[in-house]
RODO-2510 file (C-alpha; in nm, 4 decimals, decimal comma):
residues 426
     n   res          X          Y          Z
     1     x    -3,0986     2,0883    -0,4784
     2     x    -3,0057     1,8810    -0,7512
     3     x    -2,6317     1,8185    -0,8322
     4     x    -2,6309     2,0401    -1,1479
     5     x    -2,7251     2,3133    -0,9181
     6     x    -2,4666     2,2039    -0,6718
     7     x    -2,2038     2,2404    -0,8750
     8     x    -2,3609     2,5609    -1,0409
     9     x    -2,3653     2,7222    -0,7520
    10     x    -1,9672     2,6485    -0,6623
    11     x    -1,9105     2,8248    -0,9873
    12     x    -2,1205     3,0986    -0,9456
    13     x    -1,8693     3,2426    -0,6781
    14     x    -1,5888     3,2065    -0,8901
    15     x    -1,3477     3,0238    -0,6694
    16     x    -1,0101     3,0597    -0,7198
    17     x    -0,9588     2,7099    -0,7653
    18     x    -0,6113     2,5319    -0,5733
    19     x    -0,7260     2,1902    -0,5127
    20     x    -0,7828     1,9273    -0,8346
    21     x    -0,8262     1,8780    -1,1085
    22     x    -0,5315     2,0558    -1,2329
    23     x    -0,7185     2,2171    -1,5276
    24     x    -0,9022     2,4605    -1,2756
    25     x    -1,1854     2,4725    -1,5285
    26     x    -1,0378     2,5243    -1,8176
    27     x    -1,0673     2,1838    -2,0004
    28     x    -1,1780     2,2061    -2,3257
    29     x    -1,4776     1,9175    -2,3812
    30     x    -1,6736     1,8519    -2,6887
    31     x    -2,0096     1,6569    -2,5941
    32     x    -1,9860     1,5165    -2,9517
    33     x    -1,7115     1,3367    -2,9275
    34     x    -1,8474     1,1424    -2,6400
    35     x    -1,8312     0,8401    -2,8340
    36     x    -1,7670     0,4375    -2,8268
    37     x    -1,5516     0,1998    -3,0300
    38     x    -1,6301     0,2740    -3,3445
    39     x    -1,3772     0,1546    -3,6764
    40     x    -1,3202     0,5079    -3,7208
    41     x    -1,2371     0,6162    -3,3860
    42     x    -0,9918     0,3302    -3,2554
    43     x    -1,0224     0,1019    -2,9542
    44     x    -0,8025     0,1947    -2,5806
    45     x    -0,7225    -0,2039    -2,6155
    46     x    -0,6317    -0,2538    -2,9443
    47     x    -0,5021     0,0452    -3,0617
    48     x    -0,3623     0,0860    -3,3925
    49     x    -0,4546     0,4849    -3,4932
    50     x    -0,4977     0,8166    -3,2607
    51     x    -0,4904     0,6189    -2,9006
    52     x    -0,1392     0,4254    -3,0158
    53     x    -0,0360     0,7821    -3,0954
    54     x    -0,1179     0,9054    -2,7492
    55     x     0,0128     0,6460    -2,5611
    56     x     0,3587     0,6393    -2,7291
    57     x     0,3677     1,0535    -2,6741
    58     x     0,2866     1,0211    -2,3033
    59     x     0,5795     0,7507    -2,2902
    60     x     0,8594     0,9515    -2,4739
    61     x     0,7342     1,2539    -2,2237
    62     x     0,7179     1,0628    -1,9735
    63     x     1,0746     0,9134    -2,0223
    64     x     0,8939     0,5356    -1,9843
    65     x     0,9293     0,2455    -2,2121
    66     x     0,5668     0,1732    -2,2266
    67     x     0,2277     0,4026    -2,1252
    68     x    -0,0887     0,2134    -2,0627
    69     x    -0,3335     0,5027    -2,1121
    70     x    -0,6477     0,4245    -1,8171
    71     x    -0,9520     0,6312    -1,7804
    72     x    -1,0828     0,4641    -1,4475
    73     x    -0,8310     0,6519    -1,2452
    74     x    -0,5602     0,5859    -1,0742
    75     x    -0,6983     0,3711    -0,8247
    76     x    -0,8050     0,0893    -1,0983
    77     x    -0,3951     0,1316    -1,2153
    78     x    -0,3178     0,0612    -0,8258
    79     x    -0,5576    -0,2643    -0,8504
    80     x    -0,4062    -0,3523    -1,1853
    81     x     0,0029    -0,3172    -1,0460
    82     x    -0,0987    -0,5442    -0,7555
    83     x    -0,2362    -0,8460    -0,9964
    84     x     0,0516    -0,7995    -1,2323
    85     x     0,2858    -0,8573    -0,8678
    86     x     0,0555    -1,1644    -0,7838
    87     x     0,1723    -1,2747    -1,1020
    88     x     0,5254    -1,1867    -1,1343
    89     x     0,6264    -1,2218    -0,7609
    90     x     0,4581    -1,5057    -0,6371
    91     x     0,5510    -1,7037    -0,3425
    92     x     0,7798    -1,3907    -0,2556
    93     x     0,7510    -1,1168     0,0281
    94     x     0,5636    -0,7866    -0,0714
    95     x     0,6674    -0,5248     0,0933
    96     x     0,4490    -0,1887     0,1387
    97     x     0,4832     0,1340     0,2071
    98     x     0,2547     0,2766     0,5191
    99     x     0,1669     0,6399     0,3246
   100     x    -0,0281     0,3877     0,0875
   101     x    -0,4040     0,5076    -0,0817
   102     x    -0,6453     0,2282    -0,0194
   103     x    -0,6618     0,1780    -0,3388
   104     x    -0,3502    -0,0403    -0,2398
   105     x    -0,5021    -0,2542    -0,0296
   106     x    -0,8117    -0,3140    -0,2489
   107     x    -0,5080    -0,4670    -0,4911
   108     x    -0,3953    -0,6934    -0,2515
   109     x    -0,6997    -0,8551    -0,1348
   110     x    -0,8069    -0,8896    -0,5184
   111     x    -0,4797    -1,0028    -0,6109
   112     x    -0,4435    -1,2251    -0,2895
   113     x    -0,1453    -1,0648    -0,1479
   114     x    -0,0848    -1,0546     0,2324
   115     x     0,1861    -0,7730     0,2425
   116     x     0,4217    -0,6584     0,5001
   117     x     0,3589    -0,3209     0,5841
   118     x     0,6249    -0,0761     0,6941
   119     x     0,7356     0,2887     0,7489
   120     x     0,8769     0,4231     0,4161
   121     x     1,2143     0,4878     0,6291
   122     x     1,2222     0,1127     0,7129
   123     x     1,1743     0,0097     0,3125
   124     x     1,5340    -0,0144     0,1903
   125     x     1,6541    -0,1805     0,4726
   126     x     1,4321    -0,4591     0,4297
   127     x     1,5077    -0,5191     0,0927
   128     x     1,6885    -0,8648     0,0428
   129     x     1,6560    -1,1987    -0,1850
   130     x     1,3057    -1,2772     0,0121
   131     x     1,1349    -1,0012    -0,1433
   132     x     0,9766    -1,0221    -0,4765
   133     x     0,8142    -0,6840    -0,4748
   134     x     0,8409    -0,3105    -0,3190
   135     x     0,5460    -0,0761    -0,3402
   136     x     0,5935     0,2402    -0,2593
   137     x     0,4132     0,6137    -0,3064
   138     x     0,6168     0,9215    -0,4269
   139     x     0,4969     1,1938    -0,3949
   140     x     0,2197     1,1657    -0,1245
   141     x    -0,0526     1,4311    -0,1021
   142     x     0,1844     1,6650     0,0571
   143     x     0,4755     1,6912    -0,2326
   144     x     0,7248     1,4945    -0,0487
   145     x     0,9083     1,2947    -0,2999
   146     x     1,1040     0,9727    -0,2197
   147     x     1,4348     0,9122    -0,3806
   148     x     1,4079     0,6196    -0,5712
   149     x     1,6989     0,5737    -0,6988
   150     x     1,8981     0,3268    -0,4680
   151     x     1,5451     0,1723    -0,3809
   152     x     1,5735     0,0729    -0,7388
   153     x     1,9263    -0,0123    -0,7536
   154     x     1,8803    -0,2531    -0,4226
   155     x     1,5048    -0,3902    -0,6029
   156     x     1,7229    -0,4603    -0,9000
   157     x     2,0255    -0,6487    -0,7368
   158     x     1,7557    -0,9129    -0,5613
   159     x     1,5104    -0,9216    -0,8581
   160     x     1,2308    -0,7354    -0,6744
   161     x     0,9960    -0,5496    -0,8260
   162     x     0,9908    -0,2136    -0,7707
   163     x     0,6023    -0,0644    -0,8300
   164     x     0,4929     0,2971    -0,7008
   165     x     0,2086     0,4963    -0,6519
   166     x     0,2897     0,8553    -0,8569
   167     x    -0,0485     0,9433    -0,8724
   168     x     0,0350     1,2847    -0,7666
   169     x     0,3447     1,2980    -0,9969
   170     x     0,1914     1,2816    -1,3451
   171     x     0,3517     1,6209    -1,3924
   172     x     0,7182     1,5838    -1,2492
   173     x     0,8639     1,4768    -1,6061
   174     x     0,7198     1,8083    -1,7753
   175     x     0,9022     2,0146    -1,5022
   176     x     1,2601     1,8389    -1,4831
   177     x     1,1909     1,6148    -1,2278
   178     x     1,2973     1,2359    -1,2715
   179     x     1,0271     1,0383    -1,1347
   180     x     0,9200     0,7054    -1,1171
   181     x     0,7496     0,7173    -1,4836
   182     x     1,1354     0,6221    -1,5704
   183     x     1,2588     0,4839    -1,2675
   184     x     1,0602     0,2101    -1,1448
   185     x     0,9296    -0,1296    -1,3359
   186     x     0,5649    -0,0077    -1,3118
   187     x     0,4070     0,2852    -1,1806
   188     x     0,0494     0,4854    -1,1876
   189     x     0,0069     0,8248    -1,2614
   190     x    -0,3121     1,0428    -1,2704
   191     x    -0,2919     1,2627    -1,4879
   192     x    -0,6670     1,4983    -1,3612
   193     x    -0,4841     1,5636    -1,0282
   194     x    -0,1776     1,7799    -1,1117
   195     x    -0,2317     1,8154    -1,5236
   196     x    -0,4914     1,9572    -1,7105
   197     x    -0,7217     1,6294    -1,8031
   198     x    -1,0679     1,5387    -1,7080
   199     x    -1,1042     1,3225    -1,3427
   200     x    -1,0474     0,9396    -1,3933
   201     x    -0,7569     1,0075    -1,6624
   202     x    -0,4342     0,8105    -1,5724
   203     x    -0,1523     0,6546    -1,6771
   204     x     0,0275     0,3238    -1,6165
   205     x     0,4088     0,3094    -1,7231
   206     x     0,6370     0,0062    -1,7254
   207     x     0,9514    -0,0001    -1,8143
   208     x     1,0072    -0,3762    -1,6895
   209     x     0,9344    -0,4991    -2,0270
   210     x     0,8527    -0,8759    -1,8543
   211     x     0,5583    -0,7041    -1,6943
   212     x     0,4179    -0,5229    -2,0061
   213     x     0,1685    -0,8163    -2,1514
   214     x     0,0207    -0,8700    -1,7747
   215     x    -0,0599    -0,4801    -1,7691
   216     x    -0,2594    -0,5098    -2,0763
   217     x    -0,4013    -0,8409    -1,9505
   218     x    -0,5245    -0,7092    -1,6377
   219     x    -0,6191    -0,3209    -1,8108
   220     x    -0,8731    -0,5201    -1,9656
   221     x    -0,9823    -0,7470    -1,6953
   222     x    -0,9826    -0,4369    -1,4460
   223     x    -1,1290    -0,1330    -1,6026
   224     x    -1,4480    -0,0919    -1,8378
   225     x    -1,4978    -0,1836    -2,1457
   226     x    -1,6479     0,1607    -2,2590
   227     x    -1,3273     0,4208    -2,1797
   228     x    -1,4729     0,7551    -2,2269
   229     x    -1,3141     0,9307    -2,5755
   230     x    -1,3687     1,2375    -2,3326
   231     x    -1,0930     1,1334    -2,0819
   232     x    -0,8796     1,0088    -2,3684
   233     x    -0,8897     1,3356    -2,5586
   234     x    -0,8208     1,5428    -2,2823
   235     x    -0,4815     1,3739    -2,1720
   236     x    -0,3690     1,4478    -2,5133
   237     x    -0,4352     1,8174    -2,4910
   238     x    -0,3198     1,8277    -2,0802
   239     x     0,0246     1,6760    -2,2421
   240     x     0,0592     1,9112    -2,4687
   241     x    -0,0479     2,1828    -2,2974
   242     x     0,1867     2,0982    -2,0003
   243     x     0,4663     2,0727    -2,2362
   244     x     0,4340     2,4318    -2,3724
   245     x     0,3629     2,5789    -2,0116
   246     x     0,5925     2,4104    -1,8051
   247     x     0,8707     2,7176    -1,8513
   248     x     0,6310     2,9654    -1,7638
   249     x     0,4871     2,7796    -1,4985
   250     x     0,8194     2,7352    -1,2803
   251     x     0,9146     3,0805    -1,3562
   252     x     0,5730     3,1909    -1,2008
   253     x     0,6086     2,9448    -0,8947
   254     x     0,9408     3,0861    -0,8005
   255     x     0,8423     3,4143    -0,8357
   256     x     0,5361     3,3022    -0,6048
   257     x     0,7553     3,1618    -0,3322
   258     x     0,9881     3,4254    -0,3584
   259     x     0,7607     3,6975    -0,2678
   260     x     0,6368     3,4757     0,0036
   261     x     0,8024     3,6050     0,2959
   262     x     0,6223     3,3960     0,5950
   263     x     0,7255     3,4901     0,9442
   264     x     0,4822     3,2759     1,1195
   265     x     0,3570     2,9869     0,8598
   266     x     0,6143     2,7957     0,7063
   267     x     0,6488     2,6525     0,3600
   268     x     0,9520     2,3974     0,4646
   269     x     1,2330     2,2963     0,2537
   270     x     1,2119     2,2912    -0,1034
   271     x     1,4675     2,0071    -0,1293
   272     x     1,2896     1,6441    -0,2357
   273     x     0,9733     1,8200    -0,2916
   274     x     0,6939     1,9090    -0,5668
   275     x     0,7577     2,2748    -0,5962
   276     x     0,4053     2,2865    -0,7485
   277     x     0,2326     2,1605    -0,4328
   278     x     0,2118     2,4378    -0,1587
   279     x     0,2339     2,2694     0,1792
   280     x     0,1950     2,5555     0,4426
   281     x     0,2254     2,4597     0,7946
   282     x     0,0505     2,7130     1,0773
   283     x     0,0766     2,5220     1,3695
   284     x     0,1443     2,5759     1,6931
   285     x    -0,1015     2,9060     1,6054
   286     x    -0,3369     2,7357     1,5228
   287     x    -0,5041     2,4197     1,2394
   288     x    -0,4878     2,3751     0,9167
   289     x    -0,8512     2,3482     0,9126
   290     x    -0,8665     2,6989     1,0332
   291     x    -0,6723     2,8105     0,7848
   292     x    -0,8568     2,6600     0,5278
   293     x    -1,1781     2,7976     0,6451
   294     x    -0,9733     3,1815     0,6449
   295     x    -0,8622     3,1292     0,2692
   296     x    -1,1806     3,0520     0,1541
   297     x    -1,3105     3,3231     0,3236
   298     x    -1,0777     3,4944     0,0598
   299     x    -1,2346     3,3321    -0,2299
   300     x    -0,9138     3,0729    -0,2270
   301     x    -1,0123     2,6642    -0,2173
   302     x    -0,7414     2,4303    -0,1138
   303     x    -0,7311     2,1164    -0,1808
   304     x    -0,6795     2,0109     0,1865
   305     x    -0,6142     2,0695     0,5561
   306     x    -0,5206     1,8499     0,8235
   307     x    -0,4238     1,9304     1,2082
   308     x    -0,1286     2,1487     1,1304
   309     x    -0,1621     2,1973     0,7139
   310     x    -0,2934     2,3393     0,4455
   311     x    -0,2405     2,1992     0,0920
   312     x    -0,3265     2,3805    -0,2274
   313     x    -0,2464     2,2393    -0,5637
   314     x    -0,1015     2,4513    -0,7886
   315     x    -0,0969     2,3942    -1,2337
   316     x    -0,0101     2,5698    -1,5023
   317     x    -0,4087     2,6419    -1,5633
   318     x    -0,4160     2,8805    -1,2369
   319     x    -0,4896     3,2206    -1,2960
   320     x    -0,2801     3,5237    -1,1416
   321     x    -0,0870     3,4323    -0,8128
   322     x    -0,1773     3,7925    -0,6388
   323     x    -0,4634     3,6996    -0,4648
   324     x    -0,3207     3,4011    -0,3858
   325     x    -0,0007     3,5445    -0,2762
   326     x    -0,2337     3,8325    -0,0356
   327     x    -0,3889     3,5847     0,1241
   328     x    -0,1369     3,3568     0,2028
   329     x     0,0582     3,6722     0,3748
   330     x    -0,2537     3,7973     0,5855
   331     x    -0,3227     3,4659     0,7283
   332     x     0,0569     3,4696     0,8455
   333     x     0,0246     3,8176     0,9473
   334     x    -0,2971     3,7080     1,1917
   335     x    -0,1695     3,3186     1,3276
   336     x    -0,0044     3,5106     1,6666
   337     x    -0,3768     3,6380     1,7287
   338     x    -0,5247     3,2693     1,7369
   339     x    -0,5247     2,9763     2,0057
   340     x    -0,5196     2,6601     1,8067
   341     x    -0,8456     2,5245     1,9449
   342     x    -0,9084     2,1807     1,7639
   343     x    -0,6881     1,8715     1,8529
   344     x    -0,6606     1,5850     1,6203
   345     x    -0,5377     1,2542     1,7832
   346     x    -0,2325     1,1308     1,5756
   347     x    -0,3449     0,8372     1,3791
   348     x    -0,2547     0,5374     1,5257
   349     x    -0,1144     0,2209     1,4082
   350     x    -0,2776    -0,0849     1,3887
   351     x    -0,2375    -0,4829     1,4392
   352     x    -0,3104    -0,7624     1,1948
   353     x    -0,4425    -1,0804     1,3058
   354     x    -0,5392    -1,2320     1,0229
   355     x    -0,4752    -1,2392     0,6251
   356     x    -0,6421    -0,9000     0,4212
   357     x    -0,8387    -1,1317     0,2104
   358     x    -0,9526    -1,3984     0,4927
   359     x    -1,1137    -1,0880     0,6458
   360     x    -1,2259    -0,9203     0,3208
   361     x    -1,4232    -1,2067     0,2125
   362     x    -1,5274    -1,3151     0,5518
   363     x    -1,8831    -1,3099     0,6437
   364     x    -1,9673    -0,9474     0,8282
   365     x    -2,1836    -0,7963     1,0425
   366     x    -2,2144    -0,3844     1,0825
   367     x    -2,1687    -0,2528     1,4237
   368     x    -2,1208     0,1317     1,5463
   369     x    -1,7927     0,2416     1,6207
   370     x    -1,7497     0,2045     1,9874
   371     x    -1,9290    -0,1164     1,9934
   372     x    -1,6645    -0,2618     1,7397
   373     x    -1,3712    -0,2550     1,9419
   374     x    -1,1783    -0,5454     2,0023
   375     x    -1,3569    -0,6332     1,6880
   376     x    -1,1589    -0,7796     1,3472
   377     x    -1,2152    -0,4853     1,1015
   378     x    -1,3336    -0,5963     0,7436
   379     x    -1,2331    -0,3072     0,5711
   380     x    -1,0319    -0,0021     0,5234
   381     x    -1,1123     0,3326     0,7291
   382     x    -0,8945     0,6122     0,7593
   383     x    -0,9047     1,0156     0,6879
   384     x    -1,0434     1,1248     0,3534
   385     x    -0,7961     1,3329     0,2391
   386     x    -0,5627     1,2064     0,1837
   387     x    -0,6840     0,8624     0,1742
   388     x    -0,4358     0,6630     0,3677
   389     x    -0,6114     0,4020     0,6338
   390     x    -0,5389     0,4056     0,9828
   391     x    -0,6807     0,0137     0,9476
   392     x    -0,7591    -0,2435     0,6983
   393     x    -0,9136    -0,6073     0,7031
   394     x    -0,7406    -0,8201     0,9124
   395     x    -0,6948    -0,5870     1,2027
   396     x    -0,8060    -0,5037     1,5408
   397     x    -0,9984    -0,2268     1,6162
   398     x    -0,8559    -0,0845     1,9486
   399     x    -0,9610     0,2453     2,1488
   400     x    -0,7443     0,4583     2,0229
   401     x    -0,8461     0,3642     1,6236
   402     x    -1,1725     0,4292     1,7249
   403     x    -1,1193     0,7737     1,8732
   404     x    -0,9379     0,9057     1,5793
   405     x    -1,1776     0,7646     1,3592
   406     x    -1,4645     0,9337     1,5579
   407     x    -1,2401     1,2644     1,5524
   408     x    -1,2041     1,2720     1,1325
   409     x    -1,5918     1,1329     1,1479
   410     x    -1,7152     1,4473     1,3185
   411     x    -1,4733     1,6711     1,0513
   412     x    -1,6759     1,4655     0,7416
   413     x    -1,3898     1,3837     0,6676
   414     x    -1,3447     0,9905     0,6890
   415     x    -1,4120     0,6822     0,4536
   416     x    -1,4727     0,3229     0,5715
   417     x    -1,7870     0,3366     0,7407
   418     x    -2,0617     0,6004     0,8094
   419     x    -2,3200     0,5229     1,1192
   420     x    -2,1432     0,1294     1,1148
   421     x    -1,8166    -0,0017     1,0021
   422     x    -1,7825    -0,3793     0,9020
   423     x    -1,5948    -0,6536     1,1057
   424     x    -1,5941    -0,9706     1,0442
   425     x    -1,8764    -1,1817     1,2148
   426     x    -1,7743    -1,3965     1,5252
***
């Protein structure tokens, strides 16, 4: 099967789409203006026509000082924060956030960086004149938002940095929602996940207007030199878009959770959270991966399930919340008839030994899973969603690493490693 008839055939069934992008579909792309750098049709790094329009509208809607418009994702923004902090916080302590994408830790072996990574909880307390940089993420895959303001407050009274990871917050300004876009010195936001634009369209915003000229610096060094006009074009109509259904939108998510009266499942609190990003926990009945396999069984495609959740991402693109809304209830109604049968090891924590980068750019050999252990990983593994590693260069690969790795291996659901993973060679 070839991949046009891949993805023809997801269509055909007309899925009722709750996972990303947030356009569901309905992105409107003209194959003629695919085109390059031309001196009618302005340049991403040199603007001076349409794309300096763009970027100064996603600032003022964003509530930044400066928008960095970036169609290789978020991920390439991540990479480009992290040089900008080798630059601007040298010699100081970086301290990260565990919840991190790996994108992170790509950035700091580029950049050089040998971080200190800790529990979100255990971020503001290590804050003093030692640190030169925070990075944190807000919101993380499941909606859960950190409050950033006295992280900024504390990052502002040492001269730290404060960078974060909003890649799943593009949209929080267009709902009412103070985010990072205005709170932190520089932050990423991807704009395909939660919006209406094309996959690979994100943002970078800075508002620490000492860090601005190292963005663009590293923008260039970092992403390609041919940025789609596709991408670019479609984060000006998911802006606008987003701006003139944002009303509507919460209206219809309130009435949505409303009329969601769960007896078994549970939604949590709404307080500190995306209220676009449905986070429905049906454990002790049984996994989210059940669960997810029941709603699509209803025609309904989350975006992802782990051990006790299922997450569906929800935009103002989505189509009628009924069916939604009747299969959410009759999977609540059946969880007392199921035995959760499939047990996910928690993942584990690991140990550093030596530097990210020493280990990164070590020589490797490839060995299979079991026969690593007690091995120095080389790279970053972990559950795919949502993309946070349970290890990364410089670390030992212990028992219980591997069995949770095996465990997400035989779900598909892993990256890192396939048949091998890489440590570095003895």
């Amino acid at each position: 099967m070839s991949l046009k008839e891949l993805l023809d055939a997801y269509c055909d069934v007309s899925p009722i789409r709750y996972h990303m992008p947030g356009h569901k579909g309905t992105v409107p792309v003209c194959p003629a203006h695919d085109v390059t750098e031309l001196d009618c049709t302005d340049d991403l790094y040199c603007p001076g026509d349409a794309i300096m329009k763009l970027e100064r509208t996603l600032a003022l809607r964003s509530g930044s000082k400066c928008t960095l418009a970036l169609t290789d994702g978020s991920s390439a923004g991540v990479r480009i924060i992290f040089m900008v902090l080798a630059e601007h916080a040298a010699n100081k302590r970086v301290l990260l956030a565990d919840n991190l994408h790996r994108s992170a830790i790509d950035g700091c072996i580029l950049a050089g960086i040998d971080p200190e990574i800790l529990p979100p909880c255990d971020i503001e307390d290590n804050i003093d004149s030692s640190v030169g940089a925070v990075f944190l993420t807000s919101p993380d895959y499941y909606g859960s938002i950190t409050p950033l303001e006295s992280i900024a407050k504390k990052c502002k009274q040492v001269n730290a940095i404060l960078a974060v990871d909003e890649a799943h917050g593009a949209h929080l300004p267009y709902i009412g929602i103070k985010s990072a876009s205005s709170i932190a010195d520089i932050s990423v936001q991807s704009m395909h996940k939660t919006m209406g634009a094309l996959t690979q369209a994100a943002t970078l915003c800075v508002n620490n207007t000492e860090l601005i000229n190292s963005a663009k610096y590293h923008r260039r060094g970092l992403c390609t030199s041919s940025p789609s006009f596709l991408v670019l074009e479609s984060m000006e109509w998911a802006s606008e878009q987003y701006s003139l259904l944002a009303e509507d939108f919460l209206n219809r998510l309130k009435s949505l959770r409303d009329g969601l009266s769960l007896k078994h499942a549970s939604l949590g609190s709404a307080e500190g959270r995306d209220p676009s990003r449905l986070c429905i926990t049906v454990s002790p009945y049984t996994s989210g991966y059940r669960a997810s396999e029941l709603l699509k069984g209803n025609g309904i495609i989350p975006e992802m399930a782990d051990a006790s959740r299922v997450v569906l991402i929800l935009s103002p693109h989505d189509g009628d919340y009924t069916p939604l809304k009747q299969a959410l209830l009759s999977l609540d109604e059946a969880l007392p008839d199921f035995n959760c049968d499939i047990t996910v090891p928690k993942a584990p924590k690991c140990k550093r030994v030596i530097s990210m980068r020493s280990a990164a750019l070590a020589k490797k050999t490839y060995l299979p899973l079991r026969d690593a252990i007690g091995r120095i990983c080389a790279t970053s593994a972990g559950a795919y969603p949502p993309g946070i590693p349970c290890i990364y260069p410089g670390c030992i690969i212990d028992e219980d690493i591997a069995l949770y790795l095996e465990a997400m291996a035989s779900r598909g659901e892993v990256f890192g490693f396939d048949d091998t993973i890489a440590v570095v060679e003895l």
